[in-house]
C-alpha positions in Angstrom: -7.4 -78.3 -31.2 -9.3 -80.6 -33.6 -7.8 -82.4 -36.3 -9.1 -82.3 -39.6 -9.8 -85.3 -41.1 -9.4 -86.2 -45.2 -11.3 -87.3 -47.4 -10.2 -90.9 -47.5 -10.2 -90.6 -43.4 -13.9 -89.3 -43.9 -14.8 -92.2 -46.6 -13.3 -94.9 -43.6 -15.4 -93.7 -41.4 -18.7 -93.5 -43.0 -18.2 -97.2 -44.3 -17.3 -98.6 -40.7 -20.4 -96.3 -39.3 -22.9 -97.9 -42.0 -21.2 -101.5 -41.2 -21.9 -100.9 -37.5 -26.0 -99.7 -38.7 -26.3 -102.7 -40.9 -24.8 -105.1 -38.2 -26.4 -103.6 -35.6 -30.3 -103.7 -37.7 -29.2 -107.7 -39.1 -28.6 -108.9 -35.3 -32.3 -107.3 -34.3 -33.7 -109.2 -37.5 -32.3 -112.3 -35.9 -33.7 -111.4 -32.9 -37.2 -110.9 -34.1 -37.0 -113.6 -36.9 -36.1 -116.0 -33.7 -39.4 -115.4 -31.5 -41.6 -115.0 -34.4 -40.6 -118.5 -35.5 -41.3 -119.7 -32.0 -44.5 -118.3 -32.0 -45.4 -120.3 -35.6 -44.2 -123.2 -34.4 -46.4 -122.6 -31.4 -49.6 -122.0 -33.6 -48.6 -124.8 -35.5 -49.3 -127.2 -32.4 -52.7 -127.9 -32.4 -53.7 -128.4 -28.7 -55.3 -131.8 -27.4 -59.0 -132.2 -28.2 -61.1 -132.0 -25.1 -63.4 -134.9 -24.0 -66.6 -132.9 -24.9 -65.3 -132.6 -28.7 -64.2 -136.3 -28.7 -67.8 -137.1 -27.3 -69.5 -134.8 -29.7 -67.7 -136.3 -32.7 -67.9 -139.7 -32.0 -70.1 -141.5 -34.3 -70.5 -138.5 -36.6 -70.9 -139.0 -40.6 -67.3 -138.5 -42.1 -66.4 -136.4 -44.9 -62.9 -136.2 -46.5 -61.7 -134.0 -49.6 -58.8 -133.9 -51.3 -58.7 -130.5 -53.4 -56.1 -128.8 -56.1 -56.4 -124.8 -56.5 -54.9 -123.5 -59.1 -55.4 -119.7 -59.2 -54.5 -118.8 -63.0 -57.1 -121.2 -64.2 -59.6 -119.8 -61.7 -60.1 -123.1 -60.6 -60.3 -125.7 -57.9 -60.3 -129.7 -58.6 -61.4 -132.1 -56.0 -62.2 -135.9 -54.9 -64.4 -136.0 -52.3 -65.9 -139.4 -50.0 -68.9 -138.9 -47.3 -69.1 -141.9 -45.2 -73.4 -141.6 -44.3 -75.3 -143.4 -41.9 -79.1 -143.4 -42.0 -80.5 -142.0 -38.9 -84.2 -142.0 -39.6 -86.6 -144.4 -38.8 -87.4 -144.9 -42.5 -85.5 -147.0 -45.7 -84.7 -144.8 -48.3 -83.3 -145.3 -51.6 -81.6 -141.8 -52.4 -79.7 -139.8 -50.4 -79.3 -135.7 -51.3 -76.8 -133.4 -51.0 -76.4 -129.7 -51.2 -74.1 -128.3 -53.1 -74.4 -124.4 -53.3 -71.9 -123.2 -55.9 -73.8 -124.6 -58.4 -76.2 -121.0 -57.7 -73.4 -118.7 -59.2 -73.4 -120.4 -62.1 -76.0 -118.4 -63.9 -77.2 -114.9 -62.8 -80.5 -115.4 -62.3 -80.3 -117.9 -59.7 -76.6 -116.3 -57.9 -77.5 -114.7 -54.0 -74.5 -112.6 -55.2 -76.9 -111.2 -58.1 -79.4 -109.1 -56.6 -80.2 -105.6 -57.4 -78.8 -104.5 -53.8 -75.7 -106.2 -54.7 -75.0 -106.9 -58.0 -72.5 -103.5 -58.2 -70.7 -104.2 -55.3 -70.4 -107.6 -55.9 -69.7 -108.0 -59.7 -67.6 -104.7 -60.5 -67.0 -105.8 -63.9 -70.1 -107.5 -65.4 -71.3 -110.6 -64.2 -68.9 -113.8 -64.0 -70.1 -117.0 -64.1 -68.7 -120.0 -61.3 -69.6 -122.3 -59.6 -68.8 -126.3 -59.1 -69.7 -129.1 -62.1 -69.9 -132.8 -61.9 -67.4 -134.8 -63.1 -68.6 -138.3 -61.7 -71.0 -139.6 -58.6 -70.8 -143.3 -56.9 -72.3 -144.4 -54.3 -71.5 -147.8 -52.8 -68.9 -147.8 -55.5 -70.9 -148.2 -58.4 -71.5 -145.4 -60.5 -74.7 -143.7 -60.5 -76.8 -141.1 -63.1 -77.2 -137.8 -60.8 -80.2 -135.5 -60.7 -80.5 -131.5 -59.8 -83.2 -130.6 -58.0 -83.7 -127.3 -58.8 -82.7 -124.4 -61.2 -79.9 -123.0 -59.1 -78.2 -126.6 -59.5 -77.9 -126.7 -55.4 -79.8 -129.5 -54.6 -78.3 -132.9 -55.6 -79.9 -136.4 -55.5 -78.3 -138.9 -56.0 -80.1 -142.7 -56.1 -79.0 -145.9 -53.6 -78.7 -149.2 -55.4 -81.0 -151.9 -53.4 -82.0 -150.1 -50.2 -80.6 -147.7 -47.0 -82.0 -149.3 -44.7 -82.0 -147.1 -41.0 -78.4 -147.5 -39.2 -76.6 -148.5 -42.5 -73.9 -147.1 -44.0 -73.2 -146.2 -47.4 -70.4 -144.6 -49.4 -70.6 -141.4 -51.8 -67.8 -140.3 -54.0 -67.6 -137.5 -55.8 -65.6 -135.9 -58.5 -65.8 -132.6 -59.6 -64.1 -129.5 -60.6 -65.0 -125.7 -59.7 -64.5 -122.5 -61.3 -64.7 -119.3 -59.1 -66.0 -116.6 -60.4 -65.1 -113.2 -60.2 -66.9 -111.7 -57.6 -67.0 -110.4 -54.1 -69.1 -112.5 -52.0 -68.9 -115.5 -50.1 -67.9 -117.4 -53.2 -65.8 -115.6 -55.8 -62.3 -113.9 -56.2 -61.6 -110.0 -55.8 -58.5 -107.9 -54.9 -56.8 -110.9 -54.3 -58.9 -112.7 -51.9 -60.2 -115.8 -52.7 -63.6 -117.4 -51.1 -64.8 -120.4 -50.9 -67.6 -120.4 -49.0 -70.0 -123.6 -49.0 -67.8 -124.8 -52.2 -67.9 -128.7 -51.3 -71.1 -130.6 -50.8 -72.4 -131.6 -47.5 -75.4 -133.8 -47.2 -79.1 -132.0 -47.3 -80.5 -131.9 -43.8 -83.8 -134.2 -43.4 -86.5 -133.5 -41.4 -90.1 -135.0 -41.2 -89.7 -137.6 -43.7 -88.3 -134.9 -46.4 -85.1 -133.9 -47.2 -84.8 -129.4 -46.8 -84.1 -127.9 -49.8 -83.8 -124.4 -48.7 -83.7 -121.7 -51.5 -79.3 -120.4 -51.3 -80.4 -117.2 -50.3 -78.4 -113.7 -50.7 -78.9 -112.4 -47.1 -79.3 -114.3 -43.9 -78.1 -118.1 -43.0 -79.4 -120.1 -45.2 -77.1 -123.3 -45.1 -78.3 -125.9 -42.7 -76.4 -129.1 -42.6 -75.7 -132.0 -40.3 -72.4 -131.7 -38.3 -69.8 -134.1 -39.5 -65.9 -134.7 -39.2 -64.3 -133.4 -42.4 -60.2 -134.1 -43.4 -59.5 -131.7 -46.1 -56.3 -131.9 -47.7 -55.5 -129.0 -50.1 -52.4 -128.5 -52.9 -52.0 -125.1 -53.7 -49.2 -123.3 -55.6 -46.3 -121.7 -52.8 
């Protein structure tokens, strides 16, 4: 015959059944927490760079940034050196750069702004972005900078005395960014922010001139010289 338990009998036995759930669900959190650390400290490990990529990357021109995103300002702040070497058989006494953000700034020139994708792209109107200037030297001195073209993606900016083939020189830029709000390569919507092409890399060169591709909406536009790039970037936790 069963015994009937009371209320507070009842009451004891719920609490030590949910203690025994709750135990039970905390030691299989542990469990998981445990191997998914392992495996982020795994991915954290970068693995040793193969003899072909040390090969392929030595001599290369050098590019380091050191960035600040601040996402309620829209905005991303940077300091950026390129370390260039003249590889032509010619002296020249400018070097150019692309810098492609500079398109978004003004709808007539953004690849984001085309009739086939202005509605998907802009949901709201159009936004203006795109990266401005603060200050340009080269070789250390400070020089006066010159767009190119109308979609400010072309940058020139002049080399005091002359680059003479196999030299070095130094370019430093700051500048600051603001991303527009838009879905597309560049731009921020539902909470995904892109970057895409947002720091300058040198213009490629061929047959004595330097490309100056049109940023186009569709296709692979962006040709540029491979280089080693350090980015650092401070963002918000």
């Amino acid at each position: 015959m069963r015994k009937r338990l009371s209320k507070r009998e009842k009451r004891l036995a719920w609490v030590w059944a949910a203690a025994i759930v709750v135990g039970l669900a905390a030691l299989a959190g542990f469990g998981w927490w445990a191997s998914t650390w392992e495996v982020w400290q795994e991915k954290g490990v970068l693995p040793d760079e193969g003899d072909a990529v040390t090969a392929a990357a030595t001599g290369l021109d050098s590019i380091t940034v050191d960035a600040t995103f601040d996402p309620e300002s829209k905005q991303l702040t940077a300091t950026q050196t390129l370390t260039l070497t003249n590889r032509w058989n010619e002296t020249l006494d400018a070097v150019t750069l692309r810098s492609y953000t500079g398109a978004y700034l003004s709808q007539e020139s953004s690849p984001a702004a085309t009739d086939e994708l202005f509605d998907s792209c802009y949901t709201s109107g159009f936004s203006t972005g795109g990266l401005l200037l603060d200050e340009a030297r080269v070789g250390g001195e400070a020089v006066q900078h010159a767009w190119g073209d109308d979609a400010r993606t072309v940058l020139t900016l002049p080399v005091s005395g002359q680059w003479t083939p196999g030299e070095n020189i130094t370019v430093q830029l700051q500048y600051h960014v603001h991303i527009p709000t838009c879905a597309s390569r560049f731009g921020v919507a539902e909470g995904l922010w892109a970057l895409g092409n947002v720091f300058p890399t040198l213009a490629l060169r061929e047959d004595g001139v330097w490309r100056t591709d049109a940023y186009i909406s569709i296709g692979d536009p962006f040709l540029s010289e491979c280089a080693n790039w350090t980015v650092r970037l401070t963002l918000p936790r």
